[in-house]
N, C-alpha and C positions, 0 to 999 in steps of 0.2 A: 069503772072505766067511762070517761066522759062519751055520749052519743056523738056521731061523726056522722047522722044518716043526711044532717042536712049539709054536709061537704060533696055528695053526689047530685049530681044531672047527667039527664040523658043527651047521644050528641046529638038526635035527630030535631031536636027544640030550636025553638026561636032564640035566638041570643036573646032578645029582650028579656025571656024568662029566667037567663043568668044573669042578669045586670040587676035582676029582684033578689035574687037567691043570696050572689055573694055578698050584701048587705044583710045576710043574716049569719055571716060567718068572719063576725075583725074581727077577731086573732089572728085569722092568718093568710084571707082573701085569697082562697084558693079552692077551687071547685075540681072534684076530680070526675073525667068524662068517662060515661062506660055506654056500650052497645046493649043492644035487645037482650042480651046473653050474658050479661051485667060483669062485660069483660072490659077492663079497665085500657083506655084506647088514647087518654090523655089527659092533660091538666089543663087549667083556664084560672088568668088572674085579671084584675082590672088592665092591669098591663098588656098582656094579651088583645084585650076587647081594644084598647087605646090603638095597640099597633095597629089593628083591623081594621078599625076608620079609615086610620091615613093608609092603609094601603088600596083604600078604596072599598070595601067591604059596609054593609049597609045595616039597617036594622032590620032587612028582611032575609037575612041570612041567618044559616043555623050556628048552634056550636060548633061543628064537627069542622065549621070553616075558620072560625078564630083559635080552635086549641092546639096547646102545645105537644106534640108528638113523640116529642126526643125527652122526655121526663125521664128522673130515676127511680127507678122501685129495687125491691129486694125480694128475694124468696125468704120463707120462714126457716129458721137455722142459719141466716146469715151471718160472717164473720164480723168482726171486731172491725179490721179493716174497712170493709164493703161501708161500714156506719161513718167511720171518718173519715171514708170519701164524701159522704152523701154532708157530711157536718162541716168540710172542708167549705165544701161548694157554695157553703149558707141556705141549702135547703131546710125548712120550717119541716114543713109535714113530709115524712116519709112513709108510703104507702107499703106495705108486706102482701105478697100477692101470691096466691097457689098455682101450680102446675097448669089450672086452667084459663089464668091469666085474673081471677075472680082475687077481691080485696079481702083480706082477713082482716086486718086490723090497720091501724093506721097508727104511723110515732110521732108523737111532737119532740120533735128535734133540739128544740129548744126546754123542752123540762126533760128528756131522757139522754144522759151523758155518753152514754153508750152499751154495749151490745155482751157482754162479756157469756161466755161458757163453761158458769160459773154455780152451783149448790153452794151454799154458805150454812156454816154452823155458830151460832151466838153463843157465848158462855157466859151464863145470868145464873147462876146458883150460890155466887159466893153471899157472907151474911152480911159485909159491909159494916162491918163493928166500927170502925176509925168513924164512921159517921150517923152513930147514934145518938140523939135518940131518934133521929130524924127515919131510921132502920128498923126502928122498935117492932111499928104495925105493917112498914110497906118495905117492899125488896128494894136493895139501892137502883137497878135497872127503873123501875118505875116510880122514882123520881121526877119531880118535874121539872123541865127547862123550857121554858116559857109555855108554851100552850100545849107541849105536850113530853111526854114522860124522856128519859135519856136515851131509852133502850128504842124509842119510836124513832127517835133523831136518828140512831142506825140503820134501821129498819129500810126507813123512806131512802136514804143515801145507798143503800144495795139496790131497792126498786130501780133508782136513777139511774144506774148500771145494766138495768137490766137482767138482773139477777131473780128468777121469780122461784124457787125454791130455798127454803131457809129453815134453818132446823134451831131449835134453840133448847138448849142443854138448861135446865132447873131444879132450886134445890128448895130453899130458903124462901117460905112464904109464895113458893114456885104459881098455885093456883090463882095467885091475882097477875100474871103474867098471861096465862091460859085465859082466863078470863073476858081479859081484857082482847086480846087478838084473835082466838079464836085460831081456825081454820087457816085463816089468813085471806077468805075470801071477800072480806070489806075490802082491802088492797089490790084484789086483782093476783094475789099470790098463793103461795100453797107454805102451810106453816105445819111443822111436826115437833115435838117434842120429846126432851129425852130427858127422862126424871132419873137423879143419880139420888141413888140408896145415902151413896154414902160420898163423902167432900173428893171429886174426882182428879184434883188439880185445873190445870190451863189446856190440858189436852188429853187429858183420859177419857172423859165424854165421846172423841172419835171411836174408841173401839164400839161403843153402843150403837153406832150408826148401824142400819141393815143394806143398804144401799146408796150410793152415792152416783147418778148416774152422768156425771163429767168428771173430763181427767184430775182434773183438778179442783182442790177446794178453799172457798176462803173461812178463814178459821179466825174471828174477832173474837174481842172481851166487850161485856155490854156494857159497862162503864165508861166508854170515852167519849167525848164528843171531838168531833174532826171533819175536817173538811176535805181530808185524806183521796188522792187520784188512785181509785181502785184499776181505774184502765191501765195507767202508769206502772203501778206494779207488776202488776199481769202481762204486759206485756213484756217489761224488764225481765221477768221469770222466764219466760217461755224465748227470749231472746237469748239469754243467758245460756239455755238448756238448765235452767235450776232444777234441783226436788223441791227448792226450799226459797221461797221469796218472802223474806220481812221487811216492814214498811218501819222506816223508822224516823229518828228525831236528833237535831242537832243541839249538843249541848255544850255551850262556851266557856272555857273560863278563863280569865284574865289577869294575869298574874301584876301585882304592881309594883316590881321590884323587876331589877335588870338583871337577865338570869345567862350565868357565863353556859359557853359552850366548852368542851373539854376532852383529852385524849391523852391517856397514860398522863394523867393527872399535870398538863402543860395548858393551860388556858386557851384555846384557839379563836374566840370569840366573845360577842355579849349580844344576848339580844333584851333591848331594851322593852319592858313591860310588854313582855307577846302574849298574845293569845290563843288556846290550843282548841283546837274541835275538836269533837270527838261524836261519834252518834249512838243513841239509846234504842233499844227495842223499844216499840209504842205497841205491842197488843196485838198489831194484824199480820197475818200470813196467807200466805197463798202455797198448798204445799201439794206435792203429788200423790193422789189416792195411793202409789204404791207402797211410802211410808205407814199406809194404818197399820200393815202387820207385823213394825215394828214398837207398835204402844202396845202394853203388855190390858187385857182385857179386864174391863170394871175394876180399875187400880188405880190407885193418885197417882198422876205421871204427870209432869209439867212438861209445856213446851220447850222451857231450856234442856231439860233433861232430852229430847228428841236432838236438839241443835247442835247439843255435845257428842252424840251420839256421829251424827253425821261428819261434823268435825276430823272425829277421832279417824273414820274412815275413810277420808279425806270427800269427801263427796259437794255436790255443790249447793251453796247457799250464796245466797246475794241480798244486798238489804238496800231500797230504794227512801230516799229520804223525803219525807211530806214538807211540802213547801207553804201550805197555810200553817192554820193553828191546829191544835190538839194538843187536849185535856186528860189526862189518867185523873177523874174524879173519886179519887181515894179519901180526901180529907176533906174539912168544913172549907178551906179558902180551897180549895179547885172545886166546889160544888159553886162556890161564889162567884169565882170567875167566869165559871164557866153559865152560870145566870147570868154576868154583865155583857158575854158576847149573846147570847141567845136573845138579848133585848134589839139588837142590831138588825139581824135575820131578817129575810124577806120570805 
């Protein structure tokens, strides 16, 4: 986690000593004020100091007389909302502050997308045969796209989220997964692991979980790359009143011939070379912890197998459609493609 000690001053100082300070902080020229008690009392930007001249305000005047008062913070466990208020507003840094008014942490607003109350489970244990040999020695998740493996490109995009629990289910070559991530405390996260004996499907791996501690969980495949709005979903879901939120993908096809319309076999139309949509599942869900105790325990069970299920019972499902790109790198041209967006990336 990046240090934020030099984003603090005190209010009872010289302004002059924040006219030094916040030249040590462009990214986001923003000083947060706190009292003896290091209870966060205000914020302070060049903008701030500018207004303060012209109000008359001097260089022998403290902080506590140029900062700003009416600042937003948030308590730790705040909602989703509360963050796309604060994202709305074009606030940069948003401060997280405890019951004593003291700073725990601070969010750059601009690299964390939002807030979600959210545990996520990966599924990295398939063997990735369609793209061997490239799968020989290394698991298809720990592939590389650009500087860094497939399964980190997810990773980081749950982090963005906010999502700081993630459990990732492994089979095939699983210990260069482990390896490589660890704990998950290089990231700022907490990583677990869930080694399947034997090939578990797309969603057998949930029975293995031992606790899941939000209501809901995001359930990927670690093979995509995507630039997928996990907020969008979730909140779709939860809007919905869903069990079951999948994130999906439009798929067009274009027919080149003029195709009659018809009823009791009388022609009532033609539409000339239409087009049909339709949308595909892409790998990600968002589903209700209380669906796990309907995946039958350490058993191959896929996710469609859950979806029919609920289906049949008429229960609810809703499926939000990703409006960038996204990759099911299955074969040698979508690992390729999905190299030639990776080259773009910032």
């Amino acid at each position: 986690m990046k240090d934020l000690s030099n984003n603090f001053i005190r209010q009872n100082l010289n302004i002059i000593n924040a006219m030094k300070k916040i030249g040590d902080v462009p990214e986001s020229l923003t000083l947060f004020v706190i009292d003896d008690n290091e209870k966060l009392v205000g914020t302070l930007t060049d903008g701030d100091i500018r207004r303060g001249f012209i109000n008359g305000l001097t260089l022998n005047n403290k902080v506590s007389d140029f900062m700003f008062t009416q600042f937003t913070s948030v308590y730790e466990n705040f909602s989703v909302e509360e963050f796309k208020k604060a994202r709305d507003l074009g606030i940069r840094l948003l401060p997280v502050i405890n019951t004593l008014g003291k700073v725990e942490r601070i969010i750059d607003v601009k690299k964390q997308k939002s807030n979600l109350p959210l545990e996520a489970l990966i599924m990295a244990g398939g063997r990735g045969q369609r793209l061997q040999p490239l799968t020989n020695k290394t698991p298809k998740p720990m592939l590389m796209l650009g500087k860094k493996p497939i399964i980190e490109h997810n990773i980081d995009r749950l982090i963005a989220y906010g999502i700081r629990k993630i459990y990732i289910s492994v089979r095939y070559l699983g210990e260069q997964i482990v390896d490589y991530f660890g704990d998950g405390t290089a990231k700022g996260i907490s990583i677990e692991y869930i080694w399947e004996d034997n090939p578990l499907g797309t969603a057998g791996a949930i029975s293995k979980l031992k606790e899941v501690n939000t209501e809901y969980l995001l359930l990927m495949n670690s093979d995509l790359f995507t630039d997928a709005d996990f907020e969008d979903l979730y909140l779709n879901t939860i809007n919905n009143k869903a069990e079951l939120g999948v994130a999906s993908v439009s798929y067009s096809l274009k027919i080149p011939y003029g195709i009659f319309t018809e009823k009791d076999k009388q022609v009532t139309g033609l539409k000339e070379k239409p087009t049909f949509t339709n949308y595909a599942n892409s790998g990600i869900y968002i589903l209700h912890k209380m669906l796990f105790e309907l995946i039958p325990k350490n058993t191959f069970y896929n996710i469609t197998d859950l979806m029919s299920l609920l289906i049949e019972q008429k229960r609810t499902i809703i499926h939000n459609p990703i409006i960038g790109y996204w990759i099911d790198i299955g074969q040698h041209q979508d690992y390729e493609n999905a190299q030639e967006i990776a080259k773009h990336l910032k």
